[in-house]
C-alpha positions in Angstrom: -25.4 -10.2 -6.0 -25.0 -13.8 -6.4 -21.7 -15.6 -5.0 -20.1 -17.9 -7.7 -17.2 -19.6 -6.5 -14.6 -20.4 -9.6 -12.2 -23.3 -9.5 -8.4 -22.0 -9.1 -7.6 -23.9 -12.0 -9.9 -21.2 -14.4 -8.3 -17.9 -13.0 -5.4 -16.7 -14.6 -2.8 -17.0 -11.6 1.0 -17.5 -12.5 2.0 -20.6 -11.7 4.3 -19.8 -9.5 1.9 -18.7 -7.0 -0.3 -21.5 -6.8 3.2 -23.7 -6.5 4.0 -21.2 -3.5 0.6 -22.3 -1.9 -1.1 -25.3 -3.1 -2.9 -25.4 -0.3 -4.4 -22.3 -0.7 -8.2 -21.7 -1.7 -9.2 -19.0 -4.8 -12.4 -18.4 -5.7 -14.5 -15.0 -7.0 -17.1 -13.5 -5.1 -19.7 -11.4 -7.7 -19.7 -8.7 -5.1 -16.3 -8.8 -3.4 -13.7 -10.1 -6.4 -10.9 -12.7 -5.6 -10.5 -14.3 -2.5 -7.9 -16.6 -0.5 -8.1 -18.7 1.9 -4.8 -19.8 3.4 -3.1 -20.3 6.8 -6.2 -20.3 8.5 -7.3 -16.9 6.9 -10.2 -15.6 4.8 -8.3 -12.8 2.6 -9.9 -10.1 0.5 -9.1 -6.9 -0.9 -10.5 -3.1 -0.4 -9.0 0.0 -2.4 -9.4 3.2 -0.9 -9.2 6.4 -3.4 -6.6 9.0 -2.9 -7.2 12.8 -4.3 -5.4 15.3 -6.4 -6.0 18.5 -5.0 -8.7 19.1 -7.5 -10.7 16.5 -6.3 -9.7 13.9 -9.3 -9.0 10.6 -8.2 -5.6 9.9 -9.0 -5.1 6.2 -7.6 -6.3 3.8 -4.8 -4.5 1.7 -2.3 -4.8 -1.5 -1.6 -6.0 -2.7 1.8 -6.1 -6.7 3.2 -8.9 -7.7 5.2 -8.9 -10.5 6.6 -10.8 -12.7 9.0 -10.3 -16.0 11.0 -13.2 -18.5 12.1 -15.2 -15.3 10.7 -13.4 -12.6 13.2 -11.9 -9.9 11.5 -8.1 -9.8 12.2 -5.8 -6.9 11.5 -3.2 -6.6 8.9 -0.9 -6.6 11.2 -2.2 -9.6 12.9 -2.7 -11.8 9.6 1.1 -11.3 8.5 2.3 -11.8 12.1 0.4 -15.3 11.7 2.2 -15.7 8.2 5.6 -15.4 10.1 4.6 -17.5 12.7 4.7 -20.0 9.9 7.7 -18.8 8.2 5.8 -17.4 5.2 6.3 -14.1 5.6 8.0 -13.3 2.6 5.4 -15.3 0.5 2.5 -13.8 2.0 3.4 -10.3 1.0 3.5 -12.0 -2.2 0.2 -13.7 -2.4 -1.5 -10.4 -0.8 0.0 -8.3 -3.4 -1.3 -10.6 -5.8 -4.6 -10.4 -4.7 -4.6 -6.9 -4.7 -2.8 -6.6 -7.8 -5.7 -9.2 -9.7 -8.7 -7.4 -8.0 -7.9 -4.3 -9.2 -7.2 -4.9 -12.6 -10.1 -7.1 -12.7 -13.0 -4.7 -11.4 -10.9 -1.4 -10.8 -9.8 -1.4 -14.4 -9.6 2.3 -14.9 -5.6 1.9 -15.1 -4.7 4.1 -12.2 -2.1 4.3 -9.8 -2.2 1.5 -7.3 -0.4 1.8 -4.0 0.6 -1.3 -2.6 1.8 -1.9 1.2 5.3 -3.6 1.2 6.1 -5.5 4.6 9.5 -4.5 5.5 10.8 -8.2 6.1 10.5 -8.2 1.9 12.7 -5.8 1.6 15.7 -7.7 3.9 14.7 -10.7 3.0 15.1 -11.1 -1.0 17.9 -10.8 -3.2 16.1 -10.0 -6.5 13.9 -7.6 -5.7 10.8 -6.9 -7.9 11.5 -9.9 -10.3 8.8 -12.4 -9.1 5.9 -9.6 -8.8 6.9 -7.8 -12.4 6.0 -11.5 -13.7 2.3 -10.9 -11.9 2.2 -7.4 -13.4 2.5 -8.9 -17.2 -0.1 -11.1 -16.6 -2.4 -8.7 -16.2 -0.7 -6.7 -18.9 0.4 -4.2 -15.9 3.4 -2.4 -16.0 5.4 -1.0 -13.1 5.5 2.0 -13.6 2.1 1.8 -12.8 2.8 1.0 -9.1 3.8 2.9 -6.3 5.4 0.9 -3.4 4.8 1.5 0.4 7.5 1.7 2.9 6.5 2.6 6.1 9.3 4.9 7.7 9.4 4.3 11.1 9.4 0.1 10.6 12.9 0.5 8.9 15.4 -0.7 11.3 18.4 1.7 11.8 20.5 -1.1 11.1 18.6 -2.5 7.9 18.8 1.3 6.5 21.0 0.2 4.2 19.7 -2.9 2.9 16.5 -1.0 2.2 18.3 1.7 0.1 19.8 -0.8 -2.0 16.5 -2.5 -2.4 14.7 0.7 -3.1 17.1 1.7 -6.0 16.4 -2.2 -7.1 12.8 -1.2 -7.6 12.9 2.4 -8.9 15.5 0.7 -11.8 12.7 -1.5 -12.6 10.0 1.1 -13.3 8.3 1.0 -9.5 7.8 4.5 -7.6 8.1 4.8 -4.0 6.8 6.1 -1.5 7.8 6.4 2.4 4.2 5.7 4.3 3.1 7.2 7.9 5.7 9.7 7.9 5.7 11.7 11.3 4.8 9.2 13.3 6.8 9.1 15.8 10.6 9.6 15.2 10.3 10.8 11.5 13.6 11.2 10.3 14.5 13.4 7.1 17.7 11.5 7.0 15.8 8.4 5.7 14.8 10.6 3.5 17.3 11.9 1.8 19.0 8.2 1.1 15.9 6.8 0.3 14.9 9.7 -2.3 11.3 8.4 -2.4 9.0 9.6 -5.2 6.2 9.8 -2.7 5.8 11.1 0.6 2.7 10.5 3.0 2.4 12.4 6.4 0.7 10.0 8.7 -2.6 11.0 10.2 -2.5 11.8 13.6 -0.7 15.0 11.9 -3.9 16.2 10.3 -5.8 15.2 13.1 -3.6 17.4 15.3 -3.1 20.2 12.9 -7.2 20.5 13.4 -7.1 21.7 16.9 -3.6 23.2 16.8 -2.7 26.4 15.2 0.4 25.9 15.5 1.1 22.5 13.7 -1.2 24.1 11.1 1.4 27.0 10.3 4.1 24.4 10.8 2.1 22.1 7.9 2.8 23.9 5.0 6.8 24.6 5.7 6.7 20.7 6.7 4.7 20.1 2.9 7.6 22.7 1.4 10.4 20.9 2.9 9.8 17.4 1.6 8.5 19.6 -2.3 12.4 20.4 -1.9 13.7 16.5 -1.8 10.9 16.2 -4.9 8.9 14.3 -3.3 4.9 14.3 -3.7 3.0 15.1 -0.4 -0.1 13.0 0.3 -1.9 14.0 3.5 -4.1 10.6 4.9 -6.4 9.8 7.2 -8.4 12.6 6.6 -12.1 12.6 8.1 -13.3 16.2 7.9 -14.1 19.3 6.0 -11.7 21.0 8.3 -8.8 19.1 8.0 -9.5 18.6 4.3 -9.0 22.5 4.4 -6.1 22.5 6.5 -4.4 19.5 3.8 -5.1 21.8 0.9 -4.2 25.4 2.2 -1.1 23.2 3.6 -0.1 22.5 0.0 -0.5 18.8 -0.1 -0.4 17.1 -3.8 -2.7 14.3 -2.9 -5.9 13.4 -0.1 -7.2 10.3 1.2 -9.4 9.7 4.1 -12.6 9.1 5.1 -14.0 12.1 4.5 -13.1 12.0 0.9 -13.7 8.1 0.2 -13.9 4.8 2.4 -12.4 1.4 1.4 -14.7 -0.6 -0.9 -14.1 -4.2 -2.2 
């Protein structure tokens, strides 16, 4: 497909965001949607599907991928450059953004959309959600329509908190919640319970133990159960075979994503 690069001044960004980066480069790529190029970084987006148990997909979430002098660099790495700037907090923004207009633009089926929230975000703001709600509108999104990341184990004791209060900030705006990678190391049901997310998902290197352990695969269900009892929804990820695909869904998981079941596409 032909590459047609569009002038920022055509796309319908809030103003806001091109005054948080005026240095920053927008164009549209016929194959790949929106793309930025800021602090160095080439910046796209990829949405990977996530399952109901039924096989229907019931939302995607967003990934970045970026690259620098045409080497791909991790998430991680691209927003540990944007703090090494000390634009970490706008960053978020502008990847969220990017997500957010790529999806509605050539995803526009209206489903859930799970976006990544860096923790610093969360600390860092006073009026959480305000900004980003404006982005939402101008894509005639509501959100409701959005279901935050938080990824459990990068919430520092300390900052537990701040990050409730910031929660309940969203989830009185319309946003649902979820608590990412759960079980990765230290999980703590405590979080948990003063969090009250809407959405739970067990981090992979669960399923890809339950798959050669009978033991974490009776465990899985009661685990699945337990966080059914906060009311939480259960997504297993990082799903990459018909085993553990079986071992999600006998587990009593609500929602899939993996590999196995779709890849990130642009």
């Amino acid at each position: 497909m032909t590459q047609q690069n569009t002038a920022v001044s055509v796309l319908p960004l809030p103003d806001f965001i091109r005054q948080e980066w005026p240095e920053a480069g927008f164009s549209i790529d016929g194959s790949r949607g929106m793309g930025v190029r800021a602090l160095g970084l080439a910046l796209t987006s990829v949405f990977q599907p996530v399952f109901d148990a039924d096989g229907n997909i019931y939302g995607h979430e967003a990934l970045l991928r970026a690259t620098t002098r045409g080497k791909p660099l991790s998430p991680a790495g691209a927003f540990q450059a944007a703090a090494a700037h000390g634009r970490l907090i706008s960053f978020d923004r502008l990847a969220r953004t990017l997500h957010l207009y790529n999806y509605a633009t050539f995803h526009g089926d209206q489903k859930w959309l799970f976006l990544n929230v860096h923790p610093g975000l969360l600390t860092g703001v006073e009026r959480h959600g305000v900004v980003f709600e404006r982005v939402l509108h101008s894509v005639n999104w509501q959100p409701s329509q959005i279901v935050l990341e938080i990824v459990e184990d990068e919430i520092v004791p300390g900052e537990l908190n701040r990050v409730r209060d910031a929660v309940n900030n969203y989830r009185k705006l319309g946003y649902r919640i979820a608590i990412d990678d759960f079980g990765s190391r230290h999980a703590n049901l405590d979080r948990l319970w003063q969090l009250e997310p809407h959405v739970v998902k067990l981090d992979q290197a669960l399923i890809a133990e339950a798959a050669t352990s009978h033991r974490l695969q009776r465990a899985l269900p009661r685990l699945v159960a337990l966080l059914h009892e906060l009311d939480a929804t259960v997504v297993v990820e990082g799903i990459e075979t018909a085993a553990q695909h079986s071992i999600a869904r006998d587990a009593g998981a609500d929602l899939l994503q993996g590999f196995y079941l779709g890849e990130p596409r642009g």
